[in-house]
C-alpha positions as CSV (number, residue, x, y, z in Angstrom):
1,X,166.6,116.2,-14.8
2,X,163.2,114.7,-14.1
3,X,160.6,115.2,-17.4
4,X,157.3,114.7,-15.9
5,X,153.4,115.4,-17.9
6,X,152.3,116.3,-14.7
7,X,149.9,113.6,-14.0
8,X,151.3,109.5,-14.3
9,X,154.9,109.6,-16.0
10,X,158.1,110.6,-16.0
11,X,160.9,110.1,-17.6
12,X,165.3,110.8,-16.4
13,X,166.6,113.1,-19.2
14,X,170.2,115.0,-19.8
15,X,170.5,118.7,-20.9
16,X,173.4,119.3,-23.0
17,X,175.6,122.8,-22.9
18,X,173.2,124.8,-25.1
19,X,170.2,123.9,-23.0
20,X,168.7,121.2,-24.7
21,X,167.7,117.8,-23.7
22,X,170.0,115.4,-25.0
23,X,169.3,112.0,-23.3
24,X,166.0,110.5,-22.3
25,X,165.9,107.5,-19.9
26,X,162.6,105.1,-20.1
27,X,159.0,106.1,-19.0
28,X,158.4,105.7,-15.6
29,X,154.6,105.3,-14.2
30,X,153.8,107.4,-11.3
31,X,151.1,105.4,-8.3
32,X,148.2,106.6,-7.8
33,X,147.3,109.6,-5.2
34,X,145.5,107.1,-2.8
35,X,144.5,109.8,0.0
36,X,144.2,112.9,-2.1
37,X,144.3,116.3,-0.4
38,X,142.1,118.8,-1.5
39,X,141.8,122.6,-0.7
40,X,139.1,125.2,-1.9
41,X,139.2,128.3,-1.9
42,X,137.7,131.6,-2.8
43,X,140.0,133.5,-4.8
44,X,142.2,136.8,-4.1
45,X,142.2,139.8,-6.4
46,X,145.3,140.0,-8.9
47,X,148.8,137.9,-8.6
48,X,147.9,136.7,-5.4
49,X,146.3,133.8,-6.6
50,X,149.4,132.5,-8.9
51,X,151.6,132.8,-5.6
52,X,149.0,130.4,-3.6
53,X,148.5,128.2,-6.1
54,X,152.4,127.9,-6.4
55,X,152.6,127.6,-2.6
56,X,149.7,124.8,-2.7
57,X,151.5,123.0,-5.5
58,X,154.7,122.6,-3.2
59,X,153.1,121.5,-0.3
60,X,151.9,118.9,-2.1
61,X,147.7,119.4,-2.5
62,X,146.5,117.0,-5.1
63,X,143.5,119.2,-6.0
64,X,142.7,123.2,-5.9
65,X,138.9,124.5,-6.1
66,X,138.6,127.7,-7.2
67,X,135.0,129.0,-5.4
68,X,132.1,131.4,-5.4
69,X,131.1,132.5,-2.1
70,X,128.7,135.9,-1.2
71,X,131.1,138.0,-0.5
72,X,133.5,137.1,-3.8
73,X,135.5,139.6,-5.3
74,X,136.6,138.1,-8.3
75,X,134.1,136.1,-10.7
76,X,134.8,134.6,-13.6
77,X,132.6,134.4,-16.9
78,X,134.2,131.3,-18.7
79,X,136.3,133.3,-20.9
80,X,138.2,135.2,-17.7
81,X,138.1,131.7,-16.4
82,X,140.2,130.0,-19.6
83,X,143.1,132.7,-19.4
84,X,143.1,132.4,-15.4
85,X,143.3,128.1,-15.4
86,X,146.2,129.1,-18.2
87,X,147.7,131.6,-15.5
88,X,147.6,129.0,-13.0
89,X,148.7,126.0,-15.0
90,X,152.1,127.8,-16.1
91,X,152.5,128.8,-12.4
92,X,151.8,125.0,-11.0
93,X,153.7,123.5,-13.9
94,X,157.0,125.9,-12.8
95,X,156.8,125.3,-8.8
96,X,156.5,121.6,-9.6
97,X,159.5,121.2,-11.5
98,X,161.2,123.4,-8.7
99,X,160.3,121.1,-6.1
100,X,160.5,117.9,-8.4
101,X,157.3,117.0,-7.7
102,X,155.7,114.8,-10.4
103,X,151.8,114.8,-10.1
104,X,150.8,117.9,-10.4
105,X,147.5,119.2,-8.9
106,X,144.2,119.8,-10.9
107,X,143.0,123.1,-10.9
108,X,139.1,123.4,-11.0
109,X,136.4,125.5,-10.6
110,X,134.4,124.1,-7.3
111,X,130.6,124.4,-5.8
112,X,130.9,125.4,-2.4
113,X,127.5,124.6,-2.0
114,X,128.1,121.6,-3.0
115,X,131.5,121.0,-1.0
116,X,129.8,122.1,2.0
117,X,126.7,119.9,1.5
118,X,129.4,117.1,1.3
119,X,130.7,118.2,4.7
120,X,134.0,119.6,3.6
121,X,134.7,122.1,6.7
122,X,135.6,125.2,6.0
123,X,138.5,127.6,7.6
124,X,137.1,129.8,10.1
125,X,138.5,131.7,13.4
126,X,135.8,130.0,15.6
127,X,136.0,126.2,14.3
128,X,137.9,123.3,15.8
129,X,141.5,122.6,15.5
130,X,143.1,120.5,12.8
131,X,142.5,117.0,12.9
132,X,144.5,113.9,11.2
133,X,141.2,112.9,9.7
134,X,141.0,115.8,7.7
135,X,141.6,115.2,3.9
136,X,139.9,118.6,2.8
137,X,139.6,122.5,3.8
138,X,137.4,125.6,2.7
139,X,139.1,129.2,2.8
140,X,136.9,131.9,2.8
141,X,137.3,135.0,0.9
142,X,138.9,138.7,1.9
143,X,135.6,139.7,3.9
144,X,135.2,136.5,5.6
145,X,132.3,133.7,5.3
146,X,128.9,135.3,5.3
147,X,126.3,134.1,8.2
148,X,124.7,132.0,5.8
149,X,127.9,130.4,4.5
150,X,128.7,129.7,8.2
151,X,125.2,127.9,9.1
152,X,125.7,126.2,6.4
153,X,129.3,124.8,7.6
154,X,127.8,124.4,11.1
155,X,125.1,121.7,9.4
156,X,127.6,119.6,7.6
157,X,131.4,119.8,8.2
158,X,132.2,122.1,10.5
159,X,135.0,124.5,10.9
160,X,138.9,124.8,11.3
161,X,140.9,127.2,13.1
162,X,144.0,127.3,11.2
163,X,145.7,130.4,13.1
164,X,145.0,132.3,16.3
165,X,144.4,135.9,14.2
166,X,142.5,136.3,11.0
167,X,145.0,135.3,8.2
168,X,144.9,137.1,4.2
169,X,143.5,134.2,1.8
170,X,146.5,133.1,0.2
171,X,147.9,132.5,3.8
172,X,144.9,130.7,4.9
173,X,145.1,128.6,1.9
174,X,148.9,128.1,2.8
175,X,148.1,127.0,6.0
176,X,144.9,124.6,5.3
177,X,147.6,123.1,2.8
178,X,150.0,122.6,5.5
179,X,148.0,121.3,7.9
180,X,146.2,118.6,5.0
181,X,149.5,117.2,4.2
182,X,151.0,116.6,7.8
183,X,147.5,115.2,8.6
184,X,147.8,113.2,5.0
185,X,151.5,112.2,6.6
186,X,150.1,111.2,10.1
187,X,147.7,108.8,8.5
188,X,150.3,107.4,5.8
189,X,152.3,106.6,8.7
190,X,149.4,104.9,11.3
């Protein structure tokens, strides 16, 4: 079994018959995420956003804004924020050790504002397709981007079409993760 603190170790172990861990190999440092992938996104109502998160987590995203847009449903004061990044860390912490991945991703509360004034593009019906350049995507929340949201995007980064139809958030979000990592993959491999 692989004992990982989720961010630049792990360590071989052994579990014995009654479950325990009997046998522990030396520490083992993890690199460095040298072209981190980032996704953002405005989150779903109720234990939607656990399942993305997990999803994100196995496709490998290095970082996971959480984000206020205009048409938000859920908004967290910091104390509904502290049990959620909890929530979430239980549910990275157990998709990561299904998939044996060691780094696990941050979880963090994000500005679109800001993201958007950086040019990160967000995901949007209309925008361009995927490109292996991209390192980053915004996904709107249930009721879409709002027109100001949209100008916005148009000034900086742009938009992504990640699917033909108009996809549920936490399949957006699966799908900005998927196409990040092959991009990440394209450009590891240039």
């Amino acid at each position: 079994m692989c004992l990982s603190d989720g961010r630049d170790a792990v360590r071989l172990g052994v579990i014995g018959d009654a479950g325990e861990i009997v046998e522990v190999g030396p520490t083992v440092a993890i690199p460095p995420v040298l072209d981190p992938v980032t996704v953002g996104v405005v989150p779903p109502k109720g234990e939607r956003l656990e399942w993305l998160a997990g999803r994100l987590c196995e496709l490998g995203v290095d970082r996971i804004l959480l984000l206020e847009s205009d048409r938000s449903v859920v908004r967290w004061d910091d104390v509904r924020w502290s049990r959620a990044a909890d929530r979430l860390a239980r549910t990275i912490r157990a998709n990561a050790g299904q998939c044996r991945r060691p780094r696990w991703p941050l979880v963090d509360r994000g500005s679109l504002g800001d993201l958007l004034h950086r040019g990160v593009p967000i995901a949007d019906l209309h925008g361009r397709l995927p490109t292996v350049s991209d390192a980053a995507l915004l996904v709107g929340p249930e009721g879409g981007w709002s027109d100001a949201e949209r100008a916005a995007a148009e000034r900086s980064g742009g938009a992504v079409c990640l699917a033909a139809d108009v996809l549920r958030v936490e399949t957006a979000a699966v799908a900005a993760a998927s196409a990040l990592a092959v991009a990440r993959l394209a450009r590891s491999r240039a």
